[in-house]
C-alpha positions as CSV (number, residue, x, y, z in Angstrom):
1,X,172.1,241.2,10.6
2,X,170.2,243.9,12.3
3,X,166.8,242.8,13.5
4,X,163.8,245.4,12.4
5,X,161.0,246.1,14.4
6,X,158.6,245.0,11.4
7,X,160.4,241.8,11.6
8,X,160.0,241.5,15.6
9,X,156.3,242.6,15.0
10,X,156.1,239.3,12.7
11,X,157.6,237.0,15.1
12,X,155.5,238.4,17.7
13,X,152.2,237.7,15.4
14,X,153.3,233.9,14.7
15,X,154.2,233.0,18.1
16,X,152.4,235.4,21.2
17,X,153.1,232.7,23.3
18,X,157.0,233.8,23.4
19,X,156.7,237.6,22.8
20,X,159.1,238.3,25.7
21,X,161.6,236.7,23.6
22,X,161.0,238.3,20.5
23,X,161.0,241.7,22.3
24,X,164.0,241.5,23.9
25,X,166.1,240.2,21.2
26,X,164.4,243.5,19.6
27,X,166.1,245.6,22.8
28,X,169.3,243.8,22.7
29,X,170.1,244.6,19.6
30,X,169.0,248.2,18.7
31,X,170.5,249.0,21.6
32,X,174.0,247.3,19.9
33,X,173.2,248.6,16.3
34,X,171.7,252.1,17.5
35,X,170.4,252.3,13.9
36,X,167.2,253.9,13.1
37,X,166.6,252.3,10.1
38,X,165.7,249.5,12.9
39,X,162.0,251.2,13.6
40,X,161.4,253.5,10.3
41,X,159.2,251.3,8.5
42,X,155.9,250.9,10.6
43,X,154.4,247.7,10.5
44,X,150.6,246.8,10.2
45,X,148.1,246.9,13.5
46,X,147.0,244.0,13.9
47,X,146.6,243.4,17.7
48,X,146.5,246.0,20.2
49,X,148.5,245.4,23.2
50,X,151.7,244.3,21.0
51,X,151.3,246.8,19.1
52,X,151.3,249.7,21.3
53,X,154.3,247.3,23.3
54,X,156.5,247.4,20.9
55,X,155.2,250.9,19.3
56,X,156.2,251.9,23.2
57,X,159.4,249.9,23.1
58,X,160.9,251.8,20.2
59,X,159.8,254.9,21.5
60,X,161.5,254.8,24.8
61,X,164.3,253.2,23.5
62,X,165.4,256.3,20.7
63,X,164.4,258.3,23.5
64,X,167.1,257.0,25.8
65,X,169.7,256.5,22.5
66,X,169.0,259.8,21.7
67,X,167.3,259.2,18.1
68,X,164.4,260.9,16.7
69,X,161.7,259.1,17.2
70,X,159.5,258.2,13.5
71,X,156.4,259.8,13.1
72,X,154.4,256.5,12.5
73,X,155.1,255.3,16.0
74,X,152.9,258.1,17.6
75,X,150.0,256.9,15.2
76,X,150.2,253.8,16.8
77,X,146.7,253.3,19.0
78,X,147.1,253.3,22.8
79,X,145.5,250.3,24.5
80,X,142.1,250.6,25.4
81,X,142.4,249.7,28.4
82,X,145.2,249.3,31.2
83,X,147.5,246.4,30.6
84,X,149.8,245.0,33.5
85,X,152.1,243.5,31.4
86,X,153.7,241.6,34.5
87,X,150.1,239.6,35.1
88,X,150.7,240.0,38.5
89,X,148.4,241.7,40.8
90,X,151.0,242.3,44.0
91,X,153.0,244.6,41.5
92,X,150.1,246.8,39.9
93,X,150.6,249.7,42.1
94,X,155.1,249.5,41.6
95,X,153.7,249.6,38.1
96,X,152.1,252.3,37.8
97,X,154.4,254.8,39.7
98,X,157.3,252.8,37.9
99,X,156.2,252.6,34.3
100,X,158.2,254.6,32.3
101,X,156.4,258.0,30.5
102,X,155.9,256.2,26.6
103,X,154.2,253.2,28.0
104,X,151.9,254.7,30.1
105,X,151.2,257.5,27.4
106,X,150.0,253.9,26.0
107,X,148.1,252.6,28.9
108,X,150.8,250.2,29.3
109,X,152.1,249.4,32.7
110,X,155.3,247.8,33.0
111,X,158.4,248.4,35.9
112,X,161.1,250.5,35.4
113,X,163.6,247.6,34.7
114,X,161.2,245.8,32.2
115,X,163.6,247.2,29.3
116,X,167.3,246.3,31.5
117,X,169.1,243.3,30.6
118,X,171.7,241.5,33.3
């Protein structure tokens, strides 16, 4: 079964403790499925640094798959304000000279390998 990003969106909501987790599975397997029926159904704002996360997340990812990215997912809000997603301070400045261009068009700062997997 092909996991949605409305249905990562809900995971994410009932247990931020373990976003990562969530997020990645997300990444795993639209990059397996490339289906974009995976991200055309928005999902409803309900906190702002997941949301523009995973609003991000799609974006970059049908950038690099090559699939048109839905229209909702630019409506998503930016963050209001920068957001290390690491949480640590000796990798702020990789950050932002790494982060890829749709999560800093977010205020989202993340390094270049935050969407690789081993």
């Amino acid at each position: 079964m092909m996991i949605t990003l409305q249905h990562t969106h809900r995971q994410i909501l009932e247990d931020s403790k373990n976003w990562v987790i969530y997020l990645m599975d997300f990444v795993d397997d639209f990059r397996y499925h490339r289906n974009p029926e995976a991200v055309k159904d928005s999902f409803p704002l309900a906190d702002e640094r997941m949301d523009a996360m995973l609003a991000a997340t799609a974006s970059q990812l049908c950038s690099e798959l090559g699939i048109q990215i839905p229209d909702w997912l630019w409506d998503v809000p930016h963050c209001k304000e920068p957001w290390f997603a690491s949480g640590m301070e000796s990798l702020r400045a990789l950050a932002l000279v790494q982060s890829p261009a749709h999560f800093r068009l977010r205020k989202i700062f993340v390094l270049e390998n935050f969407l690789s997997r081993a």
